[in-house]
N, C-alpha and C positions, 0 to 999 in steps of 0.2 A: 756864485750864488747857489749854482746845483749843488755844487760839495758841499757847502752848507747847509743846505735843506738835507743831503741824502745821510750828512753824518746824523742826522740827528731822525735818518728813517722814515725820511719823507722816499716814495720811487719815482724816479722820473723815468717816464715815456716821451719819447719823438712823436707828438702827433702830425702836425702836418709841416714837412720837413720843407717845403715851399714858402710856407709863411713862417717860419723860425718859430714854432707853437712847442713848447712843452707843456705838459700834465703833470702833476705833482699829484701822488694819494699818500696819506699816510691814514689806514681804518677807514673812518666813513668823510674822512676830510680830504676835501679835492681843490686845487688852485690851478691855474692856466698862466705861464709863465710866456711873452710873446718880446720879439726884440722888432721892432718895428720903428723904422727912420732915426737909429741911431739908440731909440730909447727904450727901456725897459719897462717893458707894464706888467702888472699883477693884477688877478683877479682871483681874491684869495673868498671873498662876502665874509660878510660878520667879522667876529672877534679874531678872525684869524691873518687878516691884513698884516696887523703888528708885526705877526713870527716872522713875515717876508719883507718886512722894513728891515729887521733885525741880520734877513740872511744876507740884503743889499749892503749892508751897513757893515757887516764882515769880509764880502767882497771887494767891500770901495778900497778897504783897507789893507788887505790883502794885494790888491792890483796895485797900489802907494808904494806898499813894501817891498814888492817885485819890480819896479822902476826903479826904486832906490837903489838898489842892489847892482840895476845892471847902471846903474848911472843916468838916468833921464828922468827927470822932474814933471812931476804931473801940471797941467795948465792948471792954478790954482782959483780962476773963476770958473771953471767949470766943475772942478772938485767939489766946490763948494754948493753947487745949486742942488744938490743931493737930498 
């Protein structure tokens, strides 16, 4: 999801590397990226929630395609609840 936000000039910072916390700024737009018990939160406010559905949703896809490749199949209820 970072590659994806940073291609497109979002910068991630490491903020608190104990709680798995990234910062996203791209201008005056800030998001807080946190991986907490397995799961991915965004805290993006406002209109900008969308673009980090967008950049999970190119990740999901991405991580599919890189199991495919080496041979292991994703659990497909859990792909799914995305």
């Amino acid at each position: 999801m970072l590659k994806s936000a940073q291609s497109r000039r979002w910068e991630a910072e490491y903020e608190q590397a104990d709680a798995h916390i990234y910062l996203l700024r791209r201008g005056s737009d800030a998001a807080t990226i946190q991986l907490q018990d397995g799961t991915i939160r965004v805290d993006a406010g406002g209109g900008r929630q969308g673009k980090f559905s967008q950049f999970l949703e190119e990740a999901k896809h991405s991580l599919v395609a890189d199991m495919v490749k080496i041979g292991t199949s994703p659990d497909p209820l859990r792909a799914s609840e995305g």
